[in-house]
C-alpha positions as MATLAB code, in Angstrom:
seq = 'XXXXXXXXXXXXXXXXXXXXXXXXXXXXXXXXXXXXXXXXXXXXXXXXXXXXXXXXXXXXXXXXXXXXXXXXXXXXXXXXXXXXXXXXXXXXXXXXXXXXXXXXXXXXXXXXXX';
ca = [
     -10.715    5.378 -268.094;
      -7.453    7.028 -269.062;
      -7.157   10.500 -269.124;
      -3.916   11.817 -271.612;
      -3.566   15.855 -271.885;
      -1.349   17.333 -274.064;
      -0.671   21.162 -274.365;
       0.801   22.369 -278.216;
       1.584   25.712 -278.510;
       0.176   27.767 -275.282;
       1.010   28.837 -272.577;
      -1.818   27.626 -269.932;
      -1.728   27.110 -265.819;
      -1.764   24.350 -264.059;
      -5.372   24.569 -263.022;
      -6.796   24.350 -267.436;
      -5.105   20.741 -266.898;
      -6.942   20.649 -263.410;
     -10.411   21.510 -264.975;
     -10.104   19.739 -268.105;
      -9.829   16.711 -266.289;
     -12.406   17.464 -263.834;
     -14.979   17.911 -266.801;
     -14.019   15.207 -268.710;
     -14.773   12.770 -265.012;
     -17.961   14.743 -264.462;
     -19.687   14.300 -268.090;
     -17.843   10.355 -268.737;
     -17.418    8.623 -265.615;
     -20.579    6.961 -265.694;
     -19.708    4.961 -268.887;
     -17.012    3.459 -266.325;
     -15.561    0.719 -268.729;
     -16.852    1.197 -271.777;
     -14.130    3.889 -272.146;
     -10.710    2.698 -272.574;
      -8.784    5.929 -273.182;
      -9.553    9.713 -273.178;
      -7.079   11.655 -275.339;
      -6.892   15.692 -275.381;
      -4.907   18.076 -277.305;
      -4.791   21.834 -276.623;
      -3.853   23.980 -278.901;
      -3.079   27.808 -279.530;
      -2.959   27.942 -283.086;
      -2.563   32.117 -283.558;
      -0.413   32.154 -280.473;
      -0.738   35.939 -279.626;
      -2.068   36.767 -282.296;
      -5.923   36.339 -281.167;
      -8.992   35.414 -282.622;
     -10.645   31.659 -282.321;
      -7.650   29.923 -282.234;
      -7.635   28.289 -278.973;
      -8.327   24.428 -280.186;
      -9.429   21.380 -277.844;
      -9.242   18.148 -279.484;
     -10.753   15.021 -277.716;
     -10.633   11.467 -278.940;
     -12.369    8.707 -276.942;
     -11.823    5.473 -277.469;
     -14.794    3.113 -276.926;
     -14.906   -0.561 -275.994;
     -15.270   -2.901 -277.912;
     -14.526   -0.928 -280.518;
     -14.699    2.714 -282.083;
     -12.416    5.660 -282.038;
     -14.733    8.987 -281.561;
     -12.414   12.392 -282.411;
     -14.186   15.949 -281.710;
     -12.681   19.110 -281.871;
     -13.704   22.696 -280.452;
     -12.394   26.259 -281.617;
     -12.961   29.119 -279.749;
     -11.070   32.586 -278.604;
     -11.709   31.257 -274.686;
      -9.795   28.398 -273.699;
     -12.015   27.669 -271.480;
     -15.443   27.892 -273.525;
     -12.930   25.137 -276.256;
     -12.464   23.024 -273.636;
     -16.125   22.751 -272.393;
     -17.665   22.961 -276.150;
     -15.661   20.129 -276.823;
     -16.033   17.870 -273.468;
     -20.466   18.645 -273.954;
     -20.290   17.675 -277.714;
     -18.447   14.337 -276.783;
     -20.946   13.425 -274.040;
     -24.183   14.159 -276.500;
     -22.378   12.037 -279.024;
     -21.469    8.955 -276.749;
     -24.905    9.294 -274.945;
     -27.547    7.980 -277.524;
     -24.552    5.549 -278.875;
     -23.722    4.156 -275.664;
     -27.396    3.923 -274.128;
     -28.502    1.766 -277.395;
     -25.554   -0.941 -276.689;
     -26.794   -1.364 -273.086;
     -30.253   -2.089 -274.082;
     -28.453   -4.177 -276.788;
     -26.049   -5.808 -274.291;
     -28.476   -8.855 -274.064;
     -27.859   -9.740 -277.865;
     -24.915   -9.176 -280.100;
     -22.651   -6.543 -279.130;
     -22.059   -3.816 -282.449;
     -19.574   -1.431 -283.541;
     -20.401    1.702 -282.136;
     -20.377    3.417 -285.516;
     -17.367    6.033 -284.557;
     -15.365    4.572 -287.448;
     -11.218    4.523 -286.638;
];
């Protein structure tokens, strides 16, 4: 699994990079090679302006096939990052747990669409 971060617009330390990473392993390492790529865009859309405009985008690409795209708004960068990284896991979970029990038969598009 490939991990890409890319910051737009904000200002963040090195350590958000540290711990978005560092989620991302924890809650998607055990799907090992079914994930080919793990792409994440940060975001301060306001700038200084405030309000929920920090913006985590995460799109996980699944082998064989499917593209899965979330994104999470929220005035902590933090809490973005995190809303984002649990909504991806409880949306690859069921998806990828069906194709292993399915991994005897045909294998089938996830369902992410692309």
């Amino acid at each position: 699994m490939r991990i890409e971060l890319r910051i737009r617009n904000a200002n963040v330390p090195m350590f958000v990079e540290e711990y978005t990473e560092r989620r991302l392993r924890f809650a998607l390492d055990r799907y090992g090679s079914r994930i080919r790529r793990v792409r994440v865009c940060i975001t301060d859309l306001n700038g200084p302006r405030g309000g929920r405009d920090k913006a985590c985008r995460i799109r996980v690409e699944v082998i064989p096939s499917g593209v899965l795209v979330l994104e999470e708004r929220h005035a902590d960068l933090y809490m973005a990052i995190g809303g984002a990284v649990q909504r991806v896991a409880e949306t690859l979970e069921p998806k990828l747990s069906s194709a292993r029990r399915r991994r005897n038969g045909n294998e089938e598009d996830f369902g992410f669409g692309e």
